[in-house]
C-alpha positions as a Python dict, from the first residue, in 0.01 Angstrom:
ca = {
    (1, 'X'): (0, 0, 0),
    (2, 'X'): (268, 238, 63),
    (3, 'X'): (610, 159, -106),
    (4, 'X'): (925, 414, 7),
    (5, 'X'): (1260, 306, -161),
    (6, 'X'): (1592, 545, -108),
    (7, 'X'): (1448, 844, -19),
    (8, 'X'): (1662, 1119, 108),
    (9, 'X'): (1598, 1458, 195),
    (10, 'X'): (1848, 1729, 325),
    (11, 'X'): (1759, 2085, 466),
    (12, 'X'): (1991, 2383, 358),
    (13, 'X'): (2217, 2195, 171),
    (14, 'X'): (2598, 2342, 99),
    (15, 'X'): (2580, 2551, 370),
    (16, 'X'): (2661, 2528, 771),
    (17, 'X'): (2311, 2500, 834),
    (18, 'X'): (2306, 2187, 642),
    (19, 'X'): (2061, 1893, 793),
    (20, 'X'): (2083, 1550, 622),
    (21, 'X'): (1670, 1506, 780),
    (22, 'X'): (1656, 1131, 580),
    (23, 'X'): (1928, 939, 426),
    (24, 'X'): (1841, 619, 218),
    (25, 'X'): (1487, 586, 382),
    (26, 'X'): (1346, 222, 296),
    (27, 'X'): (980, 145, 410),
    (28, 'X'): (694, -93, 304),
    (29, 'X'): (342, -75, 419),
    (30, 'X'): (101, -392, 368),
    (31, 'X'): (-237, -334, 352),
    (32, 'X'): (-411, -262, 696),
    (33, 'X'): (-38, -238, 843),
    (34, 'X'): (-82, -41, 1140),
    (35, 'X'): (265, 99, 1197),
    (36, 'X'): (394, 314, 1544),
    (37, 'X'): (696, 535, 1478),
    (38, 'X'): (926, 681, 1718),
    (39, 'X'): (1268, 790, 1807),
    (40, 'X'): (1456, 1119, 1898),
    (41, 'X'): (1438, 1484, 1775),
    (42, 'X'): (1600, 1504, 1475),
    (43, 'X'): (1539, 1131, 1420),
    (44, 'X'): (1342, 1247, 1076),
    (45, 'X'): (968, 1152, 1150),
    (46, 'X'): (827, 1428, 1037),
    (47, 'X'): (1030, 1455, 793),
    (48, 'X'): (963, 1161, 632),
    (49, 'X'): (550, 1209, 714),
    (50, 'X'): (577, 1548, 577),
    (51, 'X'): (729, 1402, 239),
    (52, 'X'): (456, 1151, 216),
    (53, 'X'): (201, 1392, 251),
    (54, 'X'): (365, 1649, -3),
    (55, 'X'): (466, 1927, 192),
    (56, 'X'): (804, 1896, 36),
    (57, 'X'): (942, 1702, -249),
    (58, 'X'): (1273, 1452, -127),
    (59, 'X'): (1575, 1554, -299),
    (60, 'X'): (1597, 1135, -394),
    (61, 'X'): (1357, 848, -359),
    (62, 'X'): (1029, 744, -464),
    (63, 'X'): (740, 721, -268),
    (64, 'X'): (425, 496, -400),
    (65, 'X'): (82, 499, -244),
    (66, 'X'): (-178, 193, -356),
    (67, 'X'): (93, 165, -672),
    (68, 'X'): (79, 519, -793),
    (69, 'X'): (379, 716, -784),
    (70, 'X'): (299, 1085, -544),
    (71, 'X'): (644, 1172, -520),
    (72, 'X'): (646, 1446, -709),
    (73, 'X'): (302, 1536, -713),
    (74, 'X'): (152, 1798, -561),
    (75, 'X'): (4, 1800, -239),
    (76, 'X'): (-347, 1878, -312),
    (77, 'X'): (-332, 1622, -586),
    (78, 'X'): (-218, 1362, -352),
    (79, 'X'): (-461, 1435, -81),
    (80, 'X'): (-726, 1214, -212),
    (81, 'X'): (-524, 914, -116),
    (82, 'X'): (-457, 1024, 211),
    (83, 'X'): (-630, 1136, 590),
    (84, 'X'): (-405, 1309, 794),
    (85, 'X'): (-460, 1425, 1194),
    (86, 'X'): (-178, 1686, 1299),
    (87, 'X'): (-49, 1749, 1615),
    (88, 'X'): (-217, 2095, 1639),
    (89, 'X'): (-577, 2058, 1743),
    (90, 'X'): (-587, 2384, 1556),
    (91, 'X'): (-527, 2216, 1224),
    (92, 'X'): (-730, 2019, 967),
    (93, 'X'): (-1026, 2162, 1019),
    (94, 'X'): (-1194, 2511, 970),
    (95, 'X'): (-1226, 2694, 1235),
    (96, 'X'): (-1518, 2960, 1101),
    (97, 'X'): (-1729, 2670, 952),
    (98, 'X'): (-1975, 2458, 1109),
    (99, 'X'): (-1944, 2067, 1267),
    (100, 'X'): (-2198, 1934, 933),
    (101, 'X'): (-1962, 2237, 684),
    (102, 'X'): (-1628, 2033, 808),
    (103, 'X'): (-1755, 1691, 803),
    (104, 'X'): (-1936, 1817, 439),
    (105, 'X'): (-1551, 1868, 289),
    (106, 'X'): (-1408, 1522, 382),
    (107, 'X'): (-1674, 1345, 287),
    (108, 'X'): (-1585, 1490, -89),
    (109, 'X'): (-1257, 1384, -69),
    (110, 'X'): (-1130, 1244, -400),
    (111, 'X'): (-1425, 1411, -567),
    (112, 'X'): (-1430, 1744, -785),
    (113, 'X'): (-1448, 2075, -623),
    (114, 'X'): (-1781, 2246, -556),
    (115, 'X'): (-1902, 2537, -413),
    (116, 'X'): (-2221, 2335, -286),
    (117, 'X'): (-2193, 2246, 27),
    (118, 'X'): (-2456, 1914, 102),
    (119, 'X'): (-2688, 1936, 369),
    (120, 'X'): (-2927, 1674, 239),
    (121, 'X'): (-3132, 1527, 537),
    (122, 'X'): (-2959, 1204, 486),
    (123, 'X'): (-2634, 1306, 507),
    (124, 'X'): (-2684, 1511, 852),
    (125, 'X'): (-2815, 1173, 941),
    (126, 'X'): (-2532, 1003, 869),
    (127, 'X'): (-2290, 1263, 1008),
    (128, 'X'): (-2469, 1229, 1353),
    (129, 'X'): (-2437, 887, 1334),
    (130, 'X'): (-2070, 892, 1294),
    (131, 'X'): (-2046, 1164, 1570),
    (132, 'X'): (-2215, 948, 1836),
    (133, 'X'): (-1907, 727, 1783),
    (134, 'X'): (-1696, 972, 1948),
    (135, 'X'): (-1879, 979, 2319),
    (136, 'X'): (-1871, 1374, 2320),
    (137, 'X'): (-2261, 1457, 2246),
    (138, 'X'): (-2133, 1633, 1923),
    (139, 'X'): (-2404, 1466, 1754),
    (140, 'X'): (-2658, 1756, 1850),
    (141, 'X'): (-2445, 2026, 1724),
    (142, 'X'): (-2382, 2007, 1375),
    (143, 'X'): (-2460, 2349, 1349),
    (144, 'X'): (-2168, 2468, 1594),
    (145, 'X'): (-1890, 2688, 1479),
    (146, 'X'): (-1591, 2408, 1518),
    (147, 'X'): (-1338, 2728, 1634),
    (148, 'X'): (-1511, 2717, 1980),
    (149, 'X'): (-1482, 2369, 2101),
    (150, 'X'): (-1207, 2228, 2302),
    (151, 'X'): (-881, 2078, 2153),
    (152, 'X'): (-996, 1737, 2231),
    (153, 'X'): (-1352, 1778, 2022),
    (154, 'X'): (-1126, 1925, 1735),
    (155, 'X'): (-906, 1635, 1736),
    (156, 'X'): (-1163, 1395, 1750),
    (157, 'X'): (-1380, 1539, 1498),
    (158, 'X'): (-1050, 1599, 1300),
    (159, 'X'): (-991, 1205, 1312),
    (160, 'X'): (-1372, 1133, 1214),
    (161, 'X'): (-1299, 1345, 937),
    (162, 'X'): (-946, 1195, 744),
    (163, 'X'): (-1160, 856, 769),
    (164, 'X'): (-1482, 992, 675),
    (165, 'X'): (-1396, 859, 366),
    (166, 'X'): (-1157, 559, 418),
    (167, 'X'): (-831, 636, 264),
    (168, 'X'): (-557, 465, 111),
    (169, 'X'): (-256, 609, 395),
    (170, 'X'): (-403, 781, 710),
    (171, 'X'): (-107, 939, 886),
    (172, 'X'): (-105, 1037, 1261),
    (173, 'X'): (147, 1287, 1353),
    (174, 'X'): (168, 1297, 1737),
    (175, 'X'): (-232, 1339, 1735),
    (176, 'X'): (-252, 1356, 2099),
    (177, 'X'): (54, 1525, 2192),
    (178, 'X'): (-133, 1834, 2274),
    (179, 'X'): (-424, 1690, 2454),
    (180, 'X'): (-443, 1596, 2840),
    (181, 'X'): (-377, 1188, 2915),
    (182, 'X'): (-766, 1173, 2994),
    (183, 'X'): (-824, 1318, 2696),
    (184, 'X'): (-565, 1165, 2479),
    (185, 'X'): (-618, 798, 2566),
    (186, 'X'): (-1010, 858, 2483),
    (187, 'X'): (-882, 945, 2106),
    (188, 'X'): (-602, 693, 2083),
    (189, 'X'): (-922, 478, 2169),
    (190, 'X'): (-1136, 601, 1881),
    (191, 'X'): (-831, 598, 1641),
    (192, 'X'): (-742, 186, 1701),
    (193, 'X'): (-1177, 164, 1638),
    (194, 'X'): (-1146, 337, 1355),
    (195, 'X'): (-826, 209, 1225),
    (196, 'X'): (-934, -144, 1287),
    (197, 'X'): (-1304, -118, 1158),
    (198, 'X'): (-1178, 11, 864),
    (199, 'X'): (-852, -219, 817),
    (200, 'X'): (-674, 99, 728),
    (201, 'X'): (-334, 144, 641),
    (202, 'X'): (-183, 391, 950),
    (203, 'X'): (165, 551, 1009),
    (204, 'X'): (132, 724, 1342),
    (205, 'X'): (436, 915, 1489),
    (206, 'X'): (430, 905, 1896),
    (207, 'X'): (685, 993, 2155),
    (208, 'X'): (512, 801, 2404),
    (209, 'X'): (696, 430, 2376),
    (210, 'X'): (394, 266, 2566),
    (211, 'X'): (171, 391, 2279),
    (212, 'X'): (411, 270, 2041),
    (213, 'X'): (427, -78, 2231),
    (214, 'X'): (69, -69, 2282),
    (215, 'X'): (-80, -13, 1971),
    (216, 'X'): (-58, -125, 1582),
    (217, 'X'): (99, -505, 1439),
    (218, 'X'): (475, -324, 1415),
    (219, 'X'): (658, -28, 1527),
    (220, 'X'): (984, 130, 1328),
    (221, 'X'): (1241, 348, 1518),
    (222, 'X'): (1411, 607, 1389),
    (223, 'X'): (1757, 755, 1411),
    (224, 'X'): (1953, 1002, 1235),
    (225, 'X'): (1728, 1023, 896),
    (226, 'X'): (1752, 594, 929),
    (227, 'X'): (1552, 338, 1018),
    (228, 'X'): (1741, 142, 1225),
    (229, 'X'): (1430, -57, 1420),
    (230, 'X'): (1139, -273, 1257),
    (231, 'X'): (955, -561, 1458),
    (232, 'X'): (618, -664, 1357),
    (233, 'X'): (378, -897, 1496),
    (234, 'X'): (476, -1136, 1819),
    (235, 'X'): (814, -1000, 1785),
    (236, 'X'): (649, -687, 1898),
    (237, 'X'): (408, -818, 2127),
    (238, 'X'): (689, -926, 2332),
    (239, 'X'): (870, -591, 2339),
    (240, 'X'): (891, -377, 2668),
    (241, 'X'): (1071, -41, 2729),
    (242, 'X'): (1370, -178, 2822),
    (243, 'X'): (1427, -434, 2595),
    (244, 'X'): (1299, -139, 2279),
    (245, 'X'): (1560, 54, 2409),
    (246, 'X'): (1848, -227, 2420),
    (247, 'X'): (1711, -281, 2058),
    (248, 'X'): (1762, 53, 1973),
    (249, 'X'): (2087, 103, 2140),
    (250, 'X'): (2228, -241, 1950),
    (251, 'X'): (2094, -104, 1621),
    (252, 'X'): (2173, 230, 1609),
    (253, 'X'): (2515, 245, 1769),
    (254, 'X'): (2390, 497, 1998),
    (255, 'X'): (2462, 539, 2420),
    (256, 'X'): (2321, 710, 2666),
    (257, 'X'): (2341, 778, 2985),
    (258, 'X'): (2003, 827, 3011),
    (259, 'X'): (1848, 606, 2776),
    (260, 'X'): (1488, 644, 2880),
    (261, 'X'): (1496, 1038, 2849),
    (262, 'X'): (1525, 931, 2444),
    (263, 'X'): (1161, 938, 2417),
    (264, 'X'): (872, 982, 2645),
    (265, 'X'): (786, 704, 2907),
    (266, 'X'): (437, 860, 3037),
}
């Protein structure tokens, strides 16, 4: 489903600002792989997220999404294959428009443009159906302005929305990082229903290593634009902190004194 072969990608290049963000990155999604990311600052995450999505181009590499090749096409253009859910509450949705106005745009992804929004009877219907899901009592306010609920209604809603319309790649980029643990757990919740009802192909970055352990069938680990960690099934099953982080330390090279202040425990 998602095919990523050599792909590099280096920030300020030629001068002392230079940042080599992914060298040689090699990564294949199955369908319905549900894969946790992690490592370090720097590591190359988002990087690599970002050049999926089309934010930027990779200087080398090809990137391949259900067989097509997006890696130089634009991001717009590419969006129909994919649902994304940013870290920022504030982001992917439209903070002026109505609950039904938001959920009205994903559900034409992959369509052509309109100014007509829908607000056929039937589709309310089915967007309150899909809101109940989320355990918030959003169903009953369709007509609110989405800029005035709380960060954890945005994300959520923001979530309902990139699967609205199953797609081909739904990438999570630290989607609860900014939400309280109460708060945060309740979505992680909604986004393994949602992942697994739908049997959808998921990349979701997390600095939270018990996340990472706890959900998906494989985690990758990155280091220094590399990935230098991939376990899948069992393999992962059996995983805990520790023995990640003796993974990570074989693989990579790397020592620290503090090896758990790598990534976040809690």
């Amino acid at each position: 489903m998602l095919k990523i072969t050599h792909l590099h990608k280096t920030f300020f290049p030629n001068t002392p600002n230079e940042k080599k963000a992914l060298r040689g990155v090699n990564l294949t999604l199955e369908e319905g792989d549900f894969v946790t990311v992690i490592g370090s600052n720097g590591s190359g995450k988002s990087t690599l997220m970002n050049c999926i999505a089309g934010v930027f181009y990779p200087d080398k590499g090809h990137i391949l999404i259900d067989g097509v090749d997006v890696t130089r096409m634009p991001e717009h253009v590419r969006a129909k294959y994919i649902g994304r859910v940013f870290q920022d509450p504030m982001k992917g949705t439209a903070a002026d428009m109505q609950v039904a106005e938001n959920l009205a745009m994903a559900s034409r992804r992959g369509k052509p443009l309109s100014l007509k929004w829908s607000s056929q009877s039937s589709q309310l219907a089915e967007f309150r159906e899909a809101l109940k899901e989320l355990d918030l009592g959003l169903e009953n306010r369709l007509e609110t302005r989405i800029g005035t609920l709380s960060g954890g209604q945005r994300q959520s809603i923001t979530l309902l929305m990139a699967t609205l319309v199953p797609p081909k790649l739904l990438l999570l980029d630290e989607h609860t990082a900014a939400l309280d643990p109460k708060t945060a757990e309740k979505v992680l919740n909604l986004t393994q229903k949602r992942v697994s009802e739908g049997n959808l192909t998921t990349l979701m970055i997390t600095h939270n290593m018990r996340d990472a352990l706890r959900f998906g069938n494989r985690l990758i680990m990155m280091h220094e634009g590399r990935v230098v960690v991939d376990v899948k099934g069992e393999q992962k099953k059996e995983l805990t902190i520790q023995s990640l982080l003796e993974l990570f330390e074989k693989a990579s090279g790397a020592e620290f004194d503090d090896p758990e202040a790598l990534l976040t425990v809690d």
